[in-house]
N, C-alpha and C positions, 0 to 999 in steps of 0.2 A: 807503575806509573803509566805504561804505555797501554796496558788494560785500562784505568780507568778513563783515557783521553780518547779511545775509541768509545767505549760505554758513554758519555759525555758526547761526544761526537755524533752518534748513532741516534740519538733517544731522540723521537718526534718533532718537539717544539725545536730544538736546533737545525731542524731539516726544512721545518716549517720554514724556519725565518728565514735560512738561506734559498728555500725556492723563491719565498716573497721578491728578497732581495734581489733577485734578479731579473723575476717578472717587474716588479717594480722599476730597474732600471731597463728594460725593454718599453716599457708604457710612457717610460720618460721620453723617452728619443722618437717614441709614434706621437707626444703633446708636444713637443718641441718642433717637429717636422707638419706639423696641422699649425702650430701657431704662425711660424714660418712662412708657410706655403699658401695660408687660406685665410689666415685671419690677420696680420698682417700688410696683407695687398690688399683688403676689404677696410683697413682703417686706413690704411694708405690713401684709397682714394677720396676719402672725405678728409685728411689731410693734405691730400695733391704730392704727397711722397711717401716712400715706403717707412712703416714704420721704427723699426732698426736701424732704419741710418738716422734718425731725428738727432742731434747733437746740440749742442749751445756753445760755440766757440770761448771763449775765455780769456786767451790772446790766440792773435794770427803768428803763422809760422813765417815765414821766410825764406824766399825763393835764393836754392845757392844757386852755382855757376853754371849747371846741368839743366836748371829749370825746375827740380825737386824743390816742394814746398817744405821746409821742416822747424822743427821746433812748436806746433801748431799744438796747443792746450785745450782740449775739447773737453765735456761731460756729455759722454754718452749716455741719453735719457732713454732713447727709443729702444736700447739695447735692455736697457732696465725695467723698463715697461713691459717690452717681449718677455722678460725671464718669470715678470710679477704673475703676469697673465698664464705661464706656463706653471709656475705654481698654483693659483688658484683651479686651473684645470684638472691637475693633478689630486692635489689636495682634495676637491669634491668630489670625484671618483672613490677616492679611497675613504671616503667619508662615505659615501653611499656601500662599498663594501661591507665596510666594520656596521654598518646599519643593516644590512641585510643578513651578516650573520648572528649578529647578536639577536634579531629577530626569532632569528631557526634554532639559536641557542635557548629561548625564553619559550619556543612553542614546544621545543623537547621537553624543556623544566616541567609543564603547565600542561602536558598529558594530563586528561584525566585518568585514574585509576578505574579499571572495570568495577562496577555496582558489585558491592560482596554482596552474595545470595545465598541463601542458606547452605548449609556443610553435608554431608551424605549423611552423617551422625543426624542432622535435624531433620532432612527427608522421610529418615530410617525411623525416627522416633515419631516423627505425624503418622508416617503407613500405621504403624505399631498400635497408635492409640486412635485411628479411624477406626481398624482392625476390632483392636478391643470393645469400639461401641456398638459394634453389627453382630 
């Protein structure tokens, strides 16, 4: 059992997926950290606030003895918006990926095959019979 879990383990396509899988979650956290950083403050300012904190209150909380507001019932949009945005970022990347290799998969299929040209057998046999008319 523990042979076949290394054989399984080992075989390309599972390596594959787990390098993906990690590259994939490193690309996350570099679209996350752009939306964040760049495109967020860029929507911000044609909103006049940053995007991520946008909210829609729901009810108000209420201020205890300390001066802490609480019980405050928001929807967080802006936060939802930032994640949507980081999905679609993501997403056409890796759409552009699987686009580019399926490409390089199709132009390997679509070789063409070298022009067959005649065989030594058929060389051998034109000399043979040039031969014989001289």
């Amino acid at each position: 059992m523990l042979k076949e879990f290394k054989e399984f383990a080992l075989k390309g396509s599972l390596l594959d997926i787990a390098v993906g899988f990690v590259m994939g979650a490193a690309f996350k956290s570099v679209v996350t950290s752009f939306t964040a950083g760049i495109v967020s403050p860029l929507i911000g300012l044609l909103l006049k606030s940053d995007l991520k904190d946008l909210k829609w209150i729901v009810r108000e909380g209420v201020a205890n003895a300390e001066g802490v507001v609480e019980g405050t019932v928001a929807v967080l949009y802006g936060a939802f918006i930032t994640n949507v945005i980081d999905f679609i970022i993501v997403a056409f990347v890796m759409f552009l990926i699987v686009k580019a290799v399926n490409k390089l998969k199709k132009e390997e299929e679509e070789a063409p095959a070298p022009p067959a040209g005649p065989s030594q057998e058929d060389l051998l046999t034109e000399i043979r019979d040039l031969l014989a008319k001289k």
